[in-house]
C-alpha positions as CSV (number, residue, x, y, z in Angstrom):
1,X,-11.5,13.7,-8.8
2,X,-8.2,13.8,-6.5
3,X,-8.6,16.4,-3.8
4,X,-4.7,16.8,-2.2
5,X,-2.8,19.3,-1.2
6,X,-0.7,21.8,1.6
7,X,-2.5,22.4,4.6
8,X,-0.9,26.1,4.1
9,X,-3.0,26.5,1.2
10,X,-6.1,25.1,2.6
11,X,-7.4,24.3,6.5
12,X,-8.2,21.3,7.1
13,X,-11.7,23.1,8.0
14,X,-11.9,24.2,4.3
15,X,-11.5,21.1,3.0
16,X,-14.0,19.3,5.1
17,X,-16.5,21.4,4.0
18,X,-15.4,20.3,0.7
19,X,-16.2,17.0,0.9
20,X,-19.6,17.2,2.7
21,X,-20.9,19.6,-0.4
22,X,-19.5,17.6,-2.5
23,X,-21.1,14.4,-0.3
24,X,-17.8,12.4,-1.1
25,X,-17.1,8.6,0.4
26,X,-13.7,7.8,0.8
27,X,-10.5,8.2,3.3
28,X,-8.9,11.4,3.5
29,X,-5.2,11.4,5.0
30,X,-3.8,14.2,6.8
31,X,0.3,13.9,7.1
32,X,2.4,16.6,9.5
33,X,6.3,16.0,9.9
34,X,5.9,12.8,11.4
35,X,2.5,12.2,12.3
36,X,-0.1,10.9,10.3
37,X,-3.9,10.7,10.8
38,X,-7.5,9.9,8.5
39,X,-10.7,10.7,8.5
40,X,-13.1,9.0,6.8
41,X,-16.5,10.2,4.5
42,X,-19.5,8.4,4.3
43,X,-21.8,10.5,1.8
44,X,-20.3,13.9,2.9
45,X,-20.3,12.9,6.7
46,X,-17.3,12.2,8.9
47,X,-17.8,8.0,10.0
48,X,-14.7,7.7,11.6
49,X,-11.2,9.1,12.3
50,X,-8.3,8.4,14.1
51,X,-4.3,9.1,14.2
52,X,-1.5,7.2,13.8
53,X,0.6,6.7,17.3
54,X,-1.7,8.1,19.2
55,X,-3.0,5.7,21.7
56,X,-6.5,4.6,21.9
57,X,-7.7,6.1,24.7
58,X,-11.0,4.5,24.6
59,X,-10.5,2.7,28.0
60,X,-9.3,5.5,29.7
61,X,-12.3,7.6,28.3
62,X,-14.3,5.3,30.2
63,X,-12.5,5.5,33.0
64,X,-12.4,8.9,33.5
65,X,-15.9,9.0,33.1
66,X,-16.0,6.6,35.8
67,X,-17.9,4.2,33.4
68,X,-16.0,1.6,33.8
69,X,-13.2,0.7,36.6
70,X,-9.6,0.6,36.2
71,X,-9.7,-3.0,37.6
72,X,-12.4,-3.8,35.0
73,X,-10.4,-2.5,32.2
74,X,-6.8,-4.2,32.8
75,X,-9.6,-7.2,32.6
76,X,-10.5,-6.5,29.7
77,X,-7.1,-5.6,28.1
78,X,-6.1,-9.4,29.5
79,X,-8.2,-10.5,27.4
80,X,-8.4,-9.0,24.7
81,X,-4.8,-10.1,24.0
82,X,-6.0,-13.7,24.0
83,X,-9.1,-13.2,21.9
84,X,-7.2,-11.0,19.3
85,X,-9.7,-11.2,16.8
86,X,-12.3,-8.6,19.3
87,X,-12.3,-5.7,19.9
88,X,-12.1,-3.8,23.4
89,X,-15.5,-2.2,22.9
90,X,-16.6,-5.5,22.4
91,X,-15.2,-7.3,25.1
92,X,-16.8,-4.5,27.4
93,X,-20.2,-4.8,26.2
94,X,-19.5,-9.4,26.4
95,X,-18.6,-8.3,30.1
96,X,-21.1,-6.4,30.9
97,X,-19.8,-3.6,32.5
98,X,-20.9,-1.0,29.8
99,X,-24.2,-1.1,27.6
100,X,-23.8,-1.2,23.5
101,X,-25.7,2.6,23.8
102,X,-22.7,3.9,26.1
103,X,-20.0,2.4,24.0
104,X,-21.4,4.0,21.1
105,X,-21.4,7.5,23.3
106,X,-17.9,7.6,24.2
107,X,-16.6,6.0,20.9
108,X,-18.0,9.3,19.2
109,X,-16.4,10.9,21.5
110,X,-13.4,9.6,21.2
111,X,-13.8,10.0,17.0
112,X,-14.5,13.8,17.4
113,X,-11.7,14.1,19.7
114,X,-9.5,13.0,17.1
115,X,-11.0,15.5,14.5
116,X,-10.6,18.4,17.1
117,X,-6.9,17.4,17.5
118,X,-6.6,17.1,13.8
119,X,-7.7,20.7,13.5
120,X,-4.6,21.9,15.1
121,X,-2.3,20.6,12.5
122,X,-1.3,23.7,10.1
123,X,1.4,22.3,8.6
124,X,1.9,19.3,6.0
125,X,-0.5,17.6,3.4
126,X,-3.9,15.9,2.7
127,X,-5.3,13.8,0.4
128,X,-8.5,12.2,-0.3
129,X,-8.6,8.5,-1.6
130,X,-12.8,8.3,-2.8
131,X,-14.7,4.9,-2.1
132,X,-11.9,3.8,0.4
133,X,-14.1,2.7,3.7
134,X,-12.5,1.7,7.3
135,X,-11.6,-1.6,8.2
136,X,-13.8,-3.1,10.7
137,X,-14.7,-0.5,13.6
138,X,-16.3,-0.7,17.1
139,X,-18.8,2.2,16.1
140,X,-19.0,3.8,12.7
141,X,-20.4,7.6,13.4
142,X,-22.3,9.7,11.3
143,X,-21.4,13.6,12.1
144,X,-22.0,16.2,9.7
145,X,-18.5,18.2,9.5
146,X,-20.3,21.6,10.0
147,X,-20.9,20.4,13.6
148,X,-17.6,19.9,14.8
149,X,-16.5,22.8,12.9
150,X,-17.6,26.0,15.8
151,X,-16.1,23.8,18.6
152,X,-12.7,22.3,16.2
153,X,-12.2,26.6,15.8
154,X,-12.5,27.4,19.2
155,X,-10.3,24.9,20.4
156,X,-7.6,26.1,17.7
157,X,-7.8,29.5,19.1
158,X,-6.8,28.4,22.6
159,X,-4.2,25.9,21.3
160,X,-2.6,29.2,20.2
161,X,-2.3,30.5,23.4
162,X,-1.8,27.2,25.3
163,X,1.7,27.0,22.8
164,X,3.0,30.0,24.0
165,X,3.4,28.4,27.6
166,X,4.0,24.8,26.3
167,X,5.9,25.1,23.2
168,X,6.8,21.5,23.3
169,X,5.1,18.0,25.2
170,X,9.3,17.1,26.0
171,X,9.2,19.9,28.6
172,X,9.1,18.6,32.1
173,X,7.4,20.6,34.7
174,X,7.5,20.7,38.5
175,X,5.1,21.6,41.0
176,X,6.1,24.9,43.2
177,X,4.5,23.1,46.3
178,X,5.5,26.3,48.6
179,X,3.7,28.8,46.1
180,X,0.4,26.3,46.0
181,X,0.3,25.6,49.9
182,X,0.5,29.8,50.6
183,X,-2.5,30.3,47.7
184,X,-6.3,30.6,47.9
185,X,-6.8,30.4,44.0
186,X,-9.4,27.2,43.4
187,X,-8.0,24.7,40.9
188,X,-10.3,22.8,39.0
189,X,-11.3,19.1,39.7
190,X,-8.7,18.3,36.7
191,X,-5.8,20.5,37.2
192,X,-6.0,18.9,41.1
193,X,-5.9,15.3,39.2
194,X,-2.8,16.4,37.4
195,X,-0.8,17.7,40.8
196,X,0.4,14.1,41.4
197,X,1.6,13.4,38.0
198,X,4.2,16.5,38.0
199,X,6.2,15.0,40.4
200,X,9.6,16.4,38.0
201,X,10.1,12.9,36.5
202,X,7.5,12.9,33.4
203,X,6.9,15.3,29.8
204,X,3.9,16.5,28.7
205,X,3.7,13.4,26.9
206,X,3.9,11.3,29.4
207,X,1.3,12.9,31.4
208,X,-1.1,12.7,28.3
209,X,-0.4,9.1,28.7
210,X,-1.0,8.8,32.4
211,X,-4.0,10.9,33.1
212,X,-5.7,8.9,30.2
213,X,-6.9,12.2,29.2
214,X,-6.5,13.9,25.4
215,X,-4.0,16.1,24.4
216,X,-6.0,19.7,24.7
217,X,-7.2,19.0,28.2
218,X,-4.2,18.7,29.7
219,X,-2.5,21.4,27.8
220,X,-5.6,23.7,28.8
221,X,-5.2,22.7,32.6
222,X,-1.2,22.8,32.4
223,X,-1.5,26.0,30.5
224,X,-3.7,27.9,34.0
225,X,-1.3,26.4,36.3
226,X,1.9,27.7,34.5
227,X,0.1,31.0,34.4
228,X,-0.6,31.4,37.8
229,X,2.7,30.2,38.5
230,X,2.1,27.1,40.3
231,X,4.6,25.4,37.4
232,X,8.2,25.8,36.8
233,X,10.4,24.2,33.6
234,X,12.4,21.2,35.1
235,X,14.0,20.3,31.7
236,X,13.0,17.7,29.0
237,X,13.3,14.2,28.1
238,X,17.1,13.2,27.8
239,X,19.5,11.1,29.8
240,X,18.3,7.6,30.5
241,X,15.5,8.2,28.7
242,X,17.3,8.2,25.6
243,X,16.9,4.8,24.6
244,X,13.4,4.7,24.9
245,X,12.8,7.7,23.1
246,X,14.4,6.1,20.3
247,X,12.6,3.1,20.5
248,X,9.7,5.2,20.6
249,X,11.0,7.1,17.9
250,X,11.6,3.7,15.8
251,X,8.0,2.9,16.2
252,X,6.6,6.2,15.2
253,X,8.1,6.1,11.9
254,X,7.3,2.3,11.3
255,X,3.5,2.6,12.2
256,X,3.5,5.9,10.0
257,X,5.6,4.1,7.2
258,X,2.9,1.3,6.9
259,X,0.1,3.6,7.3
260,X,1.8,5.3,4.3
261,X,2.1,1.8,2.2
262,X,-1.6,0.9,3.1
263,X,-2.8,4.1,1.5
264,X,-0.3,4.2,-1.8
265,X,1.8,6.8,-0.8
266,X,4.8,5.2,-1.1
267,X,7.5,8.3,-1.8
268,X,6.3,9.0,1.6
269,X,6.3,5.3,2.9
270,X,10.1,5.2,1.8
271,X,11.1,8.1,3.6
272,X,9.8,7.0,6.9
273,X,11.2,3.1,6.6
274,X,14.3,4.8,5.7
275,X,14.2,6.3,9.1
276,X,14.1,3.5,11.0
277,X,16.7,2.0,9.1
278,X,19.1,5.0,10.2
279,X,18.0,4.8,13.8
280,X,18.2,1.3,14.3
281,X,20.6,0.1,11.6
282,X,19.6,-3.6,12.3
283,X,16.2,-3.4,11.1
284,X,15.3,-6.1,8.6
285,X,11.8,-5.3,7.9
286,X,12.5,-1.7,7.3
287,X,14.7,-2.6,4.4
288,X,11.4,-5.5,3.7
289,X,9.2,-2.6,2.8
290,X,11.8,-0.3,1.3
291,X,12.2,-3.5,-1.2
292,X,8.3,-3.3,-1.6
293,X,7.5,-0.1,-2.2
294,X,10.6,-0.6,-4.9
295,X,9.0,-3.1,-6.3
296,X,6.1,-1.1,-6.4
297,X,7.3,1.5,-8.3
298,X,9.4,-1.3,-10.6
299,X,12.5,-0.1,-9.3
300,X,14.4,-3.4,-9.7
301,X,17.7,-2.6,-8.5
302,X,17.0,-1.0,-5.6
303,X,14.3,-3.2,-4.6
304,X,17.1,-5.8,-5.0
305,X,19.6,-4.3,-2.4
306,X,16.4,-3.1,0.0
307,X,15.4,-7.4,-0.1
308,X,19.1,-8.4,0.5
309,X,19.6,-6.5,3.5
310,X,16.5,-7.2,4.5
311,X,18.0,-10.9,4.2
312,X,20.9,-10.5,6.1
313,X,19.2,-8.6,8.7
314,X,16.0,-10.4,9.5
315,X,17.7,-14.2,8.9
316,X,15.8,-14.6,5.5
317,X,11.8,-14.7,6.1
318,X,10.4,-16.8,3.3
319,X,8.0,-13.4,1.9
320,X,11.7,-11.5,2.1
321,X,13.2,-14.7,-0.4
322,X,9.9,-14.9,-2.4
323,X,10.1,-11.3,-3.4
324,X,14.3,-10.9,-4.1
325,X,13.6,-13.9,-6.6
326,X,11.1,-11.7,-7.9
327,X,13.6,-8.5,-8.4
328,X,16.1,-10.7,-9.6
329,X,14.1,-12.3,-12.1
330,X,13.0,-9.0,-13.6
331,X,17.0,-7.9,-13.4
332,X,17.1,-11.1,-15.7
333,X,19.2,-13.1,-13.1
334,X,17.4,-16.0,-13.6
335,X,20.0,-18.1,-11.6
336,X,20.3,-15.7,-8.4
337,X,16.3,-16.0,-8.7
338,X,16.3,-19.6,-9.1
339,X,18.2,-19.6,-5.4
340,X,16.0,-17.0,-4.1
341,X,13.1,-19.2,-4.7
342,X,14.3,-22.5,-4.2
343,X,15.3,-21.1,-0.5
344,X,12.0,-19.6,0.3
345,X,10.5,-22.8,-1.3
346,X,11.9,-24.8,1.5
347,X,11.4,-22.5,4.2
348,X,7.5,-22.2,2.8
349,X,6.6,-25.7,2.1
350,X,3.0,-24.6,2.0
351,X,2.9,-21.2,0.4
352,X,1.6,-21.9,-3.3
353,X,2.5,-17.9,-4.5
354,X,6.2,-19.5,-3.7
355,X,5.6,-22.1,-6.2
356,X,4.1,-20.0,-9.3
357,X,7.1,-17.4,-8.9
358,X,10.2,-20.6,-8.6
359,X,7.2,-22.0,-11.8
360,X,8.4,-19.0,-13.7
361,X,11.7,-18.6,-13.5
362,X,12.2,-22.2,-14.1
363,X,9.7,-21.5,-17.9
364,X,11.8,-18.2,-18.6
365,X,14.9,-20.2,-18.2
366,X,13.4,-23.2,-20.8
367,X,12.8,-26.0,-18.2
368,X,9.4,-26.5,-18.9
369,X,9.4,-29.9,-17.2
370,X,10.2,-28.5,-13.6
371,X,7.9,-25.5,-14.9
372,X,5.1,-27.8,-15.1
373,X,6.2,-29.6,-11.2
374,X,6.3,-26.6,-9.4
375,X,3.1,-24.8,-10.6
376,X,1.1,-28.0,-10.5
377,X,2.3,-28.1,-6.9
378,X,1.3,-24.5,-6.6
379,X,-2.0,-25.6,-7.8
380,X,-2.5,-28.3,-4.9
381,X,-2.1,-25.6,-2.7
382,X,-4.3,-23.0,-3.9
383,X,-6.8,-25.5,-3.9
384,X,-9.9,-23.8,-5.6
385,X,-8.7,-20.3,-5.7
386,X,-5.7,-20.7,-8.9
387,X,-4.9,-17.1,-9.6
388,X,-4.6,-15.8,-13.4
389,X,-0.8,-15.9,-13.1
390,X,-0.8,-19.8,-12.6
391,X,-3.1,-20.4,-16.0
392,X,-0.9,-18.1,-17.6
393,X,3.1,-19.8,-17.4
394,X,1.2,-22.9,-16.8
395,X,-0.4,-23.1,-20.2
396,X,3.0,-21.7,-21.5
397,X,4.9,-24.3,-19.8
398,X,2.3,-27.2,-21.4
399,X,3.2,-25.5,-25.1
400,X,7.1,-24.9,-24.5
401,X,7.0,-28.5,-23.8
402,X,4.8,-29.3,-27.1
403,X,2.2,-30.4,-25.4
404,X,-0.6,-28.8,-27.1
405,X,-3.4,-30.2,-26.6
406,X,-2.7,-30.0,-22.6
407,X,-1.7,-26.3,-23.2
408,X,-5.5,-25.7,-25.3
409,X,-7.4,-27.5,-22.0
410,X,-6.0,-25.0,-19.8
411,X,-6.1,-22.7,-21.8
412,X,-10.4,-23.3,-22.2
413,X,-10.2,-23.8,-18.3
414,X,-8.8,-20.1,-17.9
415,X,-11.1,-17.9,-19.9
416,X,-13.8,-20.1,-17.7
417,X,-12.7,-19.0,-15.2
418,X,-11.3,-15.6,-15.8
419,X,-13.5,-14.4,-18.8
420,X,-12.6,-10.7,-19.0
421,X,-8.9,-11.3,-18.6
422,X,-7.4,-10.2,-22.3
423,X,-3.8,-12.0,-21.6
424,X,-5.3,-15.5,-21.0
425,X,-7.5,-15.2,-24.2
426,X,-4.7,-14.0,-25.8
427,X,-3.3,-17.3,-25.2
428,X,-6.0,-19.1,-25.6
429,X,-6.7,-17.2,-29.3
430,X,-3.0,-18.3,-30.2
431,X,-3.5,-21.8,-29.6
432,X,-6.9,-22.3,-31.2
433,X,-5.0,-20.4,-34.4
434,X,-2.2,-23.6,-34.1
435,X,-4.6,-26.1,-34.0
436,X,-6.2,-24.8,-37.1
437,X,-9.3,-23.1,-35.4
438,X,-9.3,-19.5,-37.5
439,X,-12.3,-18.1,-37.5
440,X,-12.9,-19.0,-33.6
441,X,-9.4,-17.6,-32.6
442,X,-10.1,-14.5,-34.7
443,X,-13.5,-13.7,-32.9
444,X,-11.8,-14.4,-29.7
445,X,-8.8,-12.4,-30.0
446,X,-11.1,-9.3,-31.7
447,X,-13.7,-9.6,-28.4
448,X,-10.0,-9.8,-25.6
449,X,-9.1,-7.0,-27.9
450,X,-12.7,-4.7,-27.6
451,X,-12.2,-5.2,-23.9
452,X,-8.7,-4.3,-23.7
453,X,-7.6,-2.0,-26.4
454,X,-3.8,-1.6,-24.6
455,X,-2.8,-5.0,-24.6
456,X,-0.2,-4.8,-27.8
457,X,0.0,-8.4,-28.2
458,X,-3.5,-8.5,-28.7
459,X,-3.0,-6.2,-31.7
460,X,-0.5,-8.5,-32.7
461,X,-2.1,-11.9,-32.5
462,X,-5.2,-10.5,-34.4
463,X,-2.6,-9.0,-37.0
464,X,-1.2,-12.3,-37.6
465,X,-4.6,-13.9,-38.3
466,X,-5.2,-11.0,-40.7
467,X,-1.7,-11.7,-42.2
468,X,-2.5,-14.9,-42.5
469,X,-5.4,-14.4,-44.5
470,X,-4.1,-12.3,-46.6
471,X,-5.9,-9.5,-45.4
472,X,-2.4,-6.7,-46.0
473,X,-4.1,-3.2,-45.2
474,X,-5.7,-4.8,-41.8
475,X,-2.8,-6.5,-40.4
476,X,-1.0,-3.2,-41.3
477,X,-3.4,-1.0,-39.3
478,X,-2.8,-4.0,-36.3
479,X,0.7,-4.7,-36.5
480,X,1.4,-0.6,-36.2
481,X,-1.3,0.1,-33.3
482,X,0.8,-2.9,-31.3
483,X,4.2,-0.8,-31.8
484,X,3.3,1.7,-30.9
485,X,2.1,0.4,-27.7
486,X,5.2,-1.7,-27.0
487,X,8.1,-0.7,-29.8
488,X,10.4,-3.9,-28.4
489,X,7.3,-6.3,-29.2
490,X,9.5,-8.4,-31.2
491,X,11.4,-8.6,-34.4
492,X,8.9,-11.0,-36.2
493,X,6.3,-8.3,-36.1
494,X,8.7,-5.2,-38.3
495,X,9.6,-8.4,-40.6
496,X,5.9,-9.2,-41.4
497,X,5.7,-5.0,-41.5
498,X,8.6,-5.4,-44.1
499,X,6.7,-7.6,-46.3
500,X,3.8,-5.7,-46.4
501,X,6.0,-2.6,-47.4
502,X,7.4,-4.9,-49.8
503,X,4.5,-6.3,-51.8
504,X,3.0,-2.4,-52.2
505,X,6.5,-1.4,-54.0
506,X,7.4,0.6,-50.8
507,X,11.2,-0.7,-50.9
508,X,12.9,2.0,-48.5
509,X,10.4,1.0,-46.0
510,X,10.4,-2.1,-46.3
511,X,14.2,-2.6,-46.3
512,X,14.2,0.4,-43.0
513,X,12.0,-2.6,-41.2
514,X,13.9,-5.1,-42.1
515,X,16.7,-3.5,-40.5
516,X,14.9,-2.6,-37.4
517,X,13.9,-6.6,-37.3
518,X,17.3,-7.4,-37.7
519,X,18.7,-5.1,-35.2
520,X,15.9,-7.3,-32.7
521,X,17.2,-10.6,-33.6
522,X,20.9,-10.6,-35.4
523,X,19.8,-14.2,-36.6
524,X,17.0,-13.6,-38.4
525,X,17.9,-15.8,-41.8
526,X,14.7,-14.8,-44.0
527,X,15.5,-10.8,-43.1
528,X,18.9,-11.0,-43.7
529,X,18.0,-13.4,-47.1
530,X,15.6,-10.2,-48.0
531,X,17.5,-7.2,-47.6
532,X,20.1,-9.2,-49.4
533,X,17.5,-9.2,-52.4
534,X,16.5,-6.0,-51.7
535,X,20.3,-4.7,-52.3
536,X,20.7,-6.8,-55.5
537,X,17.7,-5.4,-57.4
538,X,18.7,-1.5,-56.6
């Protein structure tokens, strides 16, 4: 069941509850203007959130909790960005300057911080993905939603009023050191932290950043000192800040653009990679995933022009070539493909998904012999992992090249090693019916077909054999169940439908599919010879 939606017509609140009665699994994505954040379910209870562009702030958690020192954390940053692969939880815990028990403390609180923030977002949408888990995590929690609930609403209720003095984190405050030093009030341990960071030259933002602390801390202890009067509007970000607020900007969209790809909603996707392209107009990869979510959505001409500016722009990465040839091929520009290919074939000497898609062009444009040279190369590469694609054009390459008995091998080798895949027994079914083999191509084709009922060449192949046999009412029943699941099948299929229409008296059908064979293929001889009969004997 999809659950999705406008947060104006349900809270986020409301639809948490949701999913823990419901006890759902799965990732639910929360999007507002241009920020974009999940949660994820494990049996109706929250495991882990986060949000897009919002920097993990587990280290300075830990910090601020004086867990860990600021010394030992720049440590551990060090080297974390020369053992990539680990995580800075982990690292911690290898360095033993924080226990496996405290890591998993402050990672949940770093997870239900994220929810609370989440609560505040009343605009945008949602949508829950079921069975989609997180990749691999620190900590994975387990918090029933109804906890975090109370707390999520309180907070919301104060972010109300903390708006209404901070309408924006661009504004830049400055400390009215005269009003403070003449004062008695009492500031609190956190609101004294904060003194030295408005100093007139940082947002809200950037003292977020700073203090290492969230978002509705700070705006709770900014929101007292504005009250009392201790803070005064100095302006907002602008001026030489310009350029890194677009750079900033940039980002924001890309990170929220590929969070958009990863989770299939690519409408959205599009939209934010389009913005980075405006912004910063040099952008190859935005154009890169513009052309891939094109693709996608098999929107070949525009996935075309997305791949060739992404060419131009980003000096023609080989996964930018490999995937033009692609839209070209399916534009049927077989030699602009050919190119493609042949260009990200020599840039990727090694990349055997380069090889199967330069294979195919090469069999759709009839060299089978430099079909057969570049998928067996492809082959080499994949070493033990072929893909169903390769059996596929290179079992047609072996029979355009009339080598059947080397097309029937790997043929038998596919459906080993792909069983339940309907196209390669398809071909397999075909081949055994050349060689003779009826009966065993039949019952092939009729157990690809049981499996997969919308393949129409299936319903095609198994009308042949029933053709064949003579078997008229059957190959009927076939050959119209495949039309009507592709009506472009071919024009061999509405001539064999012509005969049959023919041979029960049924002469204006017969001669109306004829027509529609010959309007397939204008050089059809036998059609042609039989409406030409068909017009003599009226």
């Amino acid at each position: 069941m999809a659950i999705k939606g406008s947060l104006k017509e349900a809270s986020l609140p409301d639809v948490l509850q949701l999913l823990a009665l419901g006890q759902k699994t799965g990732c639910l994505s929360i999007a507002d203007r241009s920020n974009f954040g999940y949660i994820y379910f494990d049996r109706g209870r929250i495991s882990y959130a986060s949000i897009v562009n919002r920097r993990d702030r587990l280290g300075d958690i830990l910090v601020k909790h004086e867990k860990i020192s600021q010394e030992q954390l720049d440590a551990a940053i060090h080297r974390q960005a020369r053992e990539r692969d680990k995580k800075l939880g982990e690292i911690l815990v290898t360095q033993t300057v924080l226990t496996q028990q405290e890591l998993e403390r402050y990672m949940r609180m770093q997870i239900e911080e994220s929810v609370y923030y989440l609560f505040t977002w009343t605009q945008g949408t949602f949508n829950f993905e079921a069975d989609v888990r997180p990749e691999q995590q620190d900590f994975l929690v387990s918090i029933n939603p109804e906890s975090l609930l109370l707390e999520g609403a309180r907070r919301v209720d104060e972010w109300g009023l903390i708006e209404k003095k901070i309408p924006s984190f661009d504004l830049i405050f400055l400390v009215d050191r005269d009003r403070l030093a003449i004062s008695d009030a009492n500031l609190t341990d956190l609101q004294e932290r904060l003194l030295a960071l408005l100093d007139g030259s940082r947002d809200v933002n950037q003292v977020i950043e700073d203090s290492g602390l969230g978002e509705f801390e700070v705006g709770k202890a900014l929101y007292g000192l504005v009250t009392a009067g201790f803070l005064h509007r100095a302006g907002r970000t602008s001026g030489t800040e310009d350029l890194k607020m677009t750079d900033a900007r940039v980002e924001e969209h890309r990170n929220l653009g590929i969070a958009f790809y990863k989770t299939g909603m690519l409408d959205e996707a599009t939209r934010e990679f389009r913005r980075v392209a405006e912004l910063r107009p040099s952008d190859g990869s935005a154009h890169f995933f513009i052309g891939l979510v094109a693709l996608k959505q098999a929107r070949w001409r525009e996935a075309m022009e997305a791949l060739r500016l992404a060419a131009e722009k980003g000096g023609g990465r080989p996964a930018v070539l490999h995937n033009l040839g692609f839209a070209f091929e399916q534009l049927g520009r077989l030699e602009d493909a050919e190119a493609a290919y042949a260009e990200a074939a020599s840039r990727a000497k090694t990349d055997p998904r380069v090889y199967v898609g330069w294979g195919v062009v090469a069999l759709k444009q009839g060299d089978h012999a430099g079909a057969a040279g570049r998928l067996d190369r492809a082959k080499e590469l994949f070493a033990d992992s072929v893909p169903p694609i390769w059996y596929w054009a290179r079992v047609l390459a072996a029979a355009g090249a009339g080598d059947f008995e080397t097309a029937e091998r790997l043929a038998a080798q596919a459906v080993e090693a792909y069983p339940q895949n309907g196209v390669l027994r398809n071909n397999l079914a075909v081949l055994l019916e050349l060689a003779g083999e009826l009966n065993q191509a039949e019952q092939l084709a009729r157990a690809a077909l049981h499996d997969e009922p919308s393949l129409p060449q299936l319903s095609k192949n198994l009308g042949d054999l029933a053709y064949r046999a003579s078997r008229y009412d059957e190959a009927w029943g076939l050959y119209q169940r495949a039309i009507e699941l592709a009506p472009e099948l071919g024009d061999d299929i509405y001539f064999k439908l012509g005969n049959i229409a023919y041979k029960r008296n049924e002469r204006e059908q017969a001669s109306e599919l004829w027509r529609r064979a010959l309007e397939l293929n204008p050089k059809h001889e036998l059609v042609r010879a039989n409406l030409e009969t068909l017009s003599s004997l009226s």
